[in-house]
C-alpha positions as CSV (number, residue, x, y, z in Angstrom):
1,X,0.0,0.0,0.0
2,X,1.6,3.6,-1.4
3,X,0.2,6.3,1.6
4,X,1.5,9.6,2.3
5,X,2.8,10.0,6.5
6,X,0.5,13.0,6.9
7,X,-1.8,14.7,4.8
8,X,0.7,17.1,2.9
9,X,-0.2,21.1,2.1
10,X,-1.2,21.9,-1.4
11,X,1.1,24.4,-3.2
12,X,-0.6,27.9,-3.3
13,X,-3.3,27.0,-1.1
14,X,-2.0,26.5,2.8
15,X,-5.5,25.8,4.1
16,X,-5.5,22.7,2.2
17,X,-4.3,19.2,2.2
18,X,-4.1,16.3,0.8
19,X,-4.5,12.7,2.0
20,X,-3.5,10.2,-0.4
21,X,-4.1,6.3,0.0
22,X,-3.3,3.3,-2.2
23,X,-3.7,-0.6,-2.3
24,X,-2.0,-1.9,-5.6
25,X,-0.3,-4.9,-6.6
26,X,2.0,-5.7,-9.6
27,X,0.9,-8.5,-11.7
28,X,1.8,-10.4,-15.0
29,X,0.5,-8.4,-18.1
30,X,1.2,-10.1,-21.5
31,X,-0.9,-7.0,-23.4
32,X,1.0,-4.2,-22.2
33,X,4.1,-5.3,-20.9
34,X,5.9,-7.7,-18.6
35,X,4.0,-6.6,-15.6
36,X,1.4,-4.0,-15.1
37,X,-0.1,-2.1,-11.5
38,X,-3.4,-3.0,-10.8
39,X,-5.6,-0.8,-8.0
40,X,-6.9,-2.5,-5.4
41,X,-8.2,0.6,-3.4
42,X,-7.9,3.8,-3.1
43,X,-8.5,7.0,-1.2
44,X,-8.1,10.6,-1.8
45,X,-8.8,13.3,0.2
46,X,-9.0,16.9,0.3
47,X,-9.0,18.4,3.8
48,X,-8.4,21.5,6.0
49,X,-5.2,22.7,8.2
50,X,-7.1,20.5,11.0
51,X,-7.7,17.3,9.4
52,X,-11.2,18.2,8.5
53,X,-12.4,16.1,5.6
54,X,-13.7,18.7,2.9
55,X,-14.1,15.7,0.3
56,X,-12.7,12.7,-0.4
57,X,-12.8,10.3,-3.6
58,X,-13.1,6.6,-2.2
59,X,-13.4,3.0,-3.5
60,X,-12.8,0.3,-1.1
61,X,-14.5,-3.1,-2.8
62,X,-12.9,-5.3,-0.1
63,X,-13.3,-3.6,2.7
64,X,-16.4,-3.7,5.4
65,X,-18.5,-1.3,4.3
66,X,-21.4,-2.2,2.0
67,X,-20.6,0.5,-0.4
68,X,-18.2,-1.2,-3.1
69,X,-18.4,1.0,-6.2
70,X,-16.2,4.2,-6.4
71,X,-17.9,7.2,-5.0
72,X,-17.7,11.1,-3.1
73,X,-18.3,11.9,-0.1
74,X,-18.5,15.5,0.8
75,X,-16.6,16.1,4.4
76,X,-17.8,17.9,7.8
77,X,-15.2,20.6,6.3
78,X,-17.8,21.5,2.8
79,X,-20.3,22.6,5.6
80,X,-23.2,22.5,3.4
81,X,-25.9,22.3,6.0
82,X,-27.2,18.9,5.3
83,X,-26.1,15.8,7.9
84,X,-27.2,13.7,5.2
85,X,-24.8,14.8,2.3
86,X,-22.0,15.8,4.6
87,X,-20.9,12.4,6.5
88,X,-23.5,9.9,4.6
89,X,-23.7,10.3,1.5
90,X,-22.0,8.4,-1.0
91,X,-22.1,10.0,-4.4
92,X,-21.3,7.3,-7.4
93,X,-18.6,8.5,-9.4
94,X,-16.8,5.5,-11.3
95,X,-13.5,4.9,-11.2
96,X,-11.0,8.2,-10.4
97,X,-7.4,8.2,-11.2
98,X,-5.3,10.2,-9.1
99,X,-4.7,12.5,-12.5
100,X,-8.0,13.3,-12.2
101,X,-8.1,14.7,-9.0
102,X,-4.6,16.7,-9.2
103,X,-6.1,18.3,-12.7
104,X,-9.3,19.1,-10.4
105,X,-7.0,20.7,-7.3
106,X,-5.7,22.8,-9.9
107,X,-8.3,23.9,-12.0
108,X,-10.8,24.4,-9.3
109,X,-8.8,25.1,-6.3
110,X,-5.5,27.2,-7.6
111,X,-3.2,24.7,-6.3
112,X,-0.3,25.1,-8.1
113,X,1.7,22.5,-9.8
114,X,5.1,21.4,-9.0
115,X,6.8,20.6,-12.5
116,X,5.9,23.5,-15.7
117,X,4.5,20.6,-18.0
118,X,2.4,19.4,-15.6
119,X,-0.4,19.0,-18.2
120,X,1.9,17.3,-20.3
121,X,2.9,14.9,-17.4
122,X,-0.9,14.5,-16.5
123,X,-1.9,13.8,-19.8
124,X,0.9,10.8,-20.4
125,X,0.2,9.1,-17.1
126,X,-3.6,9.3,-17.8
127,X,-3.0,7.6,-21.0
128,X,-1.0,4.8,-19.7
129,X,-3.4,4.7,-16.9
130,X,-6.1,4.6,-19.6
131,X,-4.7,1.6,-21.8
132,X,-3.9,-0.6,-18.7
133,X,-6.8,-0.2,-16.6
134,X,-8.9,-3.6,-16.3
135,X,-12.4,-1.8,-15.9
């Protein structure tokens, strides 16, 4: 499992962090190469200066909760006035590659990248992602 020690700051924005959780494991691929990394589970997290959950992108198919498919939840920290939608809710999103969310952190939050092509970077790893994924 790849995890990040601490929820880390995000570049141009100091009031937010991000968690980042990942079960993978490296198996045989014949189609695409020698071996390939296949997800097993994932969690991705934006959250505030004290751990407050503003939103986090989920999929845990293994793990005890009935909810299996890839989903949203919006955090105690998006304060939208509704109990139901802020710790309950599980909003169905299919499958997220962490691409997608770094793209989303910068487009709608102003983070600011870390490399100048970051686009470039994105797009490439979003296309390998893309030709290996399984589902």
């Amino acid at each position: 499992m790849l995890v990040l020690p601490d929820a880390v700051p995000l570049n141009g924005r100091r009031d937010l962090y991000l968690s980042f959780k990942q079960q993978y494991k490296i198996v045989k691929s014949a189609e695409n190469g020698p071996f390939r990394i296949t997800t097993l589970y994932y969690s991705y997290a934006v959250e505030t200066r004290d751990a407050q959950e503003l939103l986090g992108y989920h999929w845990h198919p293994d793990g005890v909760s009935p909810v299996k498919f890839p989903h949203l939840h919006l955090g105690p920290a998006a304060d939208i006035g509704m109990e139901e939608l802020n710790r309950k809710a599980h909003f169905p999103t299919g499958r997220v590659a962490f691409e997608d969310v770094l793209e989303f952190l910068i487009a709608t939050f102003g983070v600011e990248p870390n490399r100048k092509p970051w686009r470039e970077v994105v797009q490439n790893t979003r296309a390998l992602f893309a030709k290996q994924k399984s589902w």
